[in-house]
Kinemage of the C-alpha trace (Angstrom):
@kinemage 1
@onewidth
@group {chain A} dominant
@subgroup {mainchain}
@vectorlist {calphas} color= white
{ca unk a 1} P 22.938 -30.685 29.099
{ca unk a 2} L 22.726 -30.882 25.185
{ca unk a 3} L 22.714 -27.698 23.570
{ca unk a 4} L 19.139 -27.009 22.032
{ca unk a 5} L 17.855 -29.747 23.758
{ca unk a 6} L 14.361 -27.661 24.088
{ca unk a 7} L 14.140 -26.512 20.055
{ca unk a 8} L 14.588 -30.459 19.427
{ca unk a 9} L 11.641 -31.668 21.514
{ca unk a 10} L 9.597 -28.726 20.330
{ca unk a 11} L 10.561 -29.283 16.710
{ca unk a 12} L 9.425 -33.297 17.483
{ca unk a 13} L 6.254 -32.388 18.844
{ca unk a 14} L 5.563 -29.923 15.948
{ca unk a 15} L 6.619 -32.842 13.726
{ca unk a 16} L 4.063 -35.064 15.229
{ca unk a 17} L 1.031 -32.665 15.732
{ca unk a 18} L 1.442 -31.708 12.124
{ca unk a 19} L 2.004 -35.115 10.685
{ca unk a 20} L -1.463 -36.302 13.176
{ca unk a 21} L -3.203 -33.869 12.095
{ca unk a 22} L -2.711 -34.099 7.967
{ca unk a 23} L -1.591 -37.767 7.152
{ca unk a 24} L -2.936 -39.850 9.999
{ca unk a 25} L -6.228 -38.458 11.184
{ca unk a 26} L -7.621 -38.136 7.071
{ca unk a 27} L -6.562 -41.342 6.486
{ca unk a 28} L -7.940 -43.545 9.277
{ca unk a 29} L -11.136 -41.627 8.884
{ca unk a 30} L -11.396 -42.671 5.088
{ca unk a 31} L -9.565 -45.956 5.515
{ca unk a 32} L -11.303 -47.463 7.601
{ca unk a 33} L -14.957 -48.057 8.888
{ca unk a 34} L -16.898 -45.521 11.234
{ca unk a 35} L -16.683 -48.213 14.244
{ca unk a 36} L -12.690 -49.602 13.716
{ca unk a 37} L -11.673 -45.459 13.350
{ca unk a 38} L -13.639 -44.669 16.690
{ca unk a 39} L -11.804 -47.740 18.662
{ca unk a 40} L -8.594 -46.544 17.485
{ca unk a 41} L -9.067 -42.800 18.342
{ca unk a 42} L -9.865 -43.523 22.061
{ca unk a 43} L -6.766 -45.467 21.752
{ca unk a 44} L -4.500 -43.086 19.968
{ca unk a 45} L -5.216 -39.571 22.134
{ca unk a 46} L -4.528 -40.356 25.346
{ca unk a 47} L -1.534 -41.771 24.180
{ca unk a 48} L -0.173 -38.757 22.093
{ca unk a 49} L -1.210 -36.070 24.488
{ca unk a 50} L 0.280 -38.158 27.576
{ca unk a 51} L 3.538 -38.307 25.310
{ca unk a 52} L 3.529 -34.613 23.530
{ca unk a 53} L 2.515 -33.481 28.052
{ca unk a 54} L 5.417 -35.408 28.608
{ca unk a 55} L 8.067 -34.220 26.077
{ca unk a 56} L 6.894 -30.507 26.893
{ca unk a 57} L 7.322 -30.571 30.567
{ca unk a 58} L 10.932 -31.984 29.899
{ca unk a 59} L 11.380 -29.126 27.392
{ca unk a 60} L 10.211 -26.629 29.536
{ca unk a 61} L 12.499 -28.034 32.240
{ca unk a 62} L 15.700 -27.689 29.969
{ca unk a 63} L 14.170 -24.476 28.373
{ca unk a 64} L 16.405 -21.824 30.232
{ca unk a 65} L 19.748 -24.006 30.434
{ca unk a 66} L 18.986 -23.510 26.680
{ca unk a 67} L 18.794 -19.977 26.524
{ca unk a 68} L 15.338 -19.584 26.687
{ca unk a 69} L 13.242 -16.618 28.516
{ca unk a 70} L 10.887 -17.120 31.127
{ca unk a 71} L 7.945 -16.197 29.253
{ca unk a 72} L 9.199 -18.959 26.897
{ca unk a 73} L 9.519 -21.295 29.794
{ca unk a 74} L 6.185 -20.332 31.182
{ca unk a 75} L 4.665 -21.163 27.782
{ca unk a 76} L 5.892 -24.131 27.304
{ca unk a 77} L 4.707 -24.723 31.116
{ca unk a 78} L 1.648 -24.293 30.198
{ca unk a 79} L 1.302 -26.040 26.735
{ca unk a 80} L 2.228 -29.185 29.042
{ca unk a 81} L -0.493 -28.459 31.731
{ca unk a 82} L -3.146 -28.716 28.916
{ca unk a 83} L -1.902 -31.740 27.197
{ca unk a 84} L -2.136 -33.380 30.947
{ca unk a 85} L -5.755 -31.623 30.922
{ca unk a 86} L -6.507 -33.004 27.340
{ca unk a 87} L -5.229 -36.524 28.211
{ca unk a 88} L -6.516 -36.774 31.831
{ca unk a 89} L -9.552 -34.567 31.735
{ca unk a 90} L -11.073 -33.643 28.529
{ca unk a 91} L -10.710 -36.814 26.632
{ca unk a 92} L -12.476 -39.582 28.999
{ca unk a 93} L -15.874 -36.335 28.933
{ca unk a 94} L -15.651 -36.250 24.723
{ca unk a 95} L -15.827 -40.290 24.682
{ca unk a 96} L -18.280 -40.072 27.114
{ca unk a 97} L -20.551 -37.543 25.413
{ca unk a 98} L -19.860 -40.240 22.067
{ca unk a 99} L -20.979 -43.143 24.409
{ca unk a 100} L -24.115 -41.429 25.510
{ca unk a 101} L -24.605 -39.993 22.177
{ca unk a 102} L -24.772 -36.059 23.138
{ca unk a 103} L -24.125 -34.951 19.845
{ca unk a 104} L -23.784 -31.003 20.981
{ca unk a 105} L -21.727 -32.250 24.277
{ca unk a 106} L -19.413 -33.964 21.660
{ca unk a 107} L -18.758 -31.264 19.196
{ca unk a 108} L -18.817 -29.094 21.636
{ca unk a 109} L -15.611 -30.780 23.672
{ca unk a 110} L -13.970 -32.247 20.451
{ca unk a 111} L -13.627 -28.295 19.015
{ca unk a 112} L -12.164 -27.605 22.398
{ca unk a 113} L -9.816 -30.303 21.978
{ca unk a 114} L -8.992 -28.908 18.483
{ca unk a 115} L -8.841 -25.205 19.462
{ca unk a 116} L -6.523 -26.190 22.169
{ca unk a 117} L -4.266 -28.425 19.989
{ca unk a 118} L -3.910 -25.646 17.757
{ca unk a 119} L -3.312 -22.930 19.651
{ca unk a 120} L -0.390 -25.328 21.671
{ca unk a 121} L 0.887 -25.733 17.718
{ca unk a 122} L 1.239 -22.185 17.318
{ca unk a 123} L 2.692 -21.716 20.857
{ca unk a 124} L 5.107 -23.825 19.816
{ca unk a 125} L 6.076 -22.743 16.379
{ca unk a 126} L 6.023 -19.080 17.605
{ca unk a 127} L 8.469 -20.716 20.617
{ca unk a 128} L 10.643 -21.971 17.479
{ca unk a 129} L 10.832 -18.877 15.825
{ca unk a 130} L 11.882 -16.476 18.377
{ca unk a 131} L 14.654 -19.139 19.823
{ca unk a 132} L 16.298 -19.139 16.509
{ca unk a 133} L 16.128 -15.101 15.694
{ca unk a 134} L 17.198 -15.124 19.527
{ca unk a 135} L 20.365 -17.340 18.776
């Protein structure tokens, strides 16, 4: 196994989230028009939560070959489990709540979405910094 196999996933997926959520998301939502920015949101997230669900699980599977703890492990665990939940579950209800126009059922899930994206962030910077003070 490579060494720090788990910091580089987690450092990719912190590289992603962050680079989503200030270059990409402002800029397709003043780029383009209301409709075009919609289609290519329902097409975007299910995508990069099935990926970043993906990459976690296989970080949290090489997490204590890397030296990791298992609270570490656990986290990571479960930063996984809720992009699966995000891609698999939450998604399809916010698009549905846009389809049916339930304003308050939309905000409502889409701040979930964000709150949980967030907090996964954090998890994962948090996982960052105590690997490397650990090293």
């Amino acid at each position: 196994m490579w060494p720090d196999l788990t910091r580089l996933l987690i450092a990719g997926n912190v590289g992603i989230m962050v680079f989503f959520t200030v270059a990409v998301a402002p800029t397709i939502f003043t780029a383009l028009p209301p409709e075009w920015s919609a289609a290519y949101v329902r097409k975007f997230f299910p995508k990069y939560f099935l990926f970043l669900g993906i990459t976690t699980a296989a970080a949290s599977g090489t997490a204590l070959a890397d030296g990791a703890d298992q609270v570490g492990q656990a986290a990571l665990m479960v930063c996984a489990l809720v992009f699966f939940f995000s891609c698999f579950w939450l998604t399809p209800r916010i698009n549905q709540a846009r389809d049916e126009q339930h304003a308050a059922t939309f905000k409502s899930l889409h701040w979930v979405s964000v709150g949980l994206n967030m907090s996964q962030l954090l998890v994962f910077i948090g996982f960052l910094f105590s690997s490397v003070r650990a090293a």
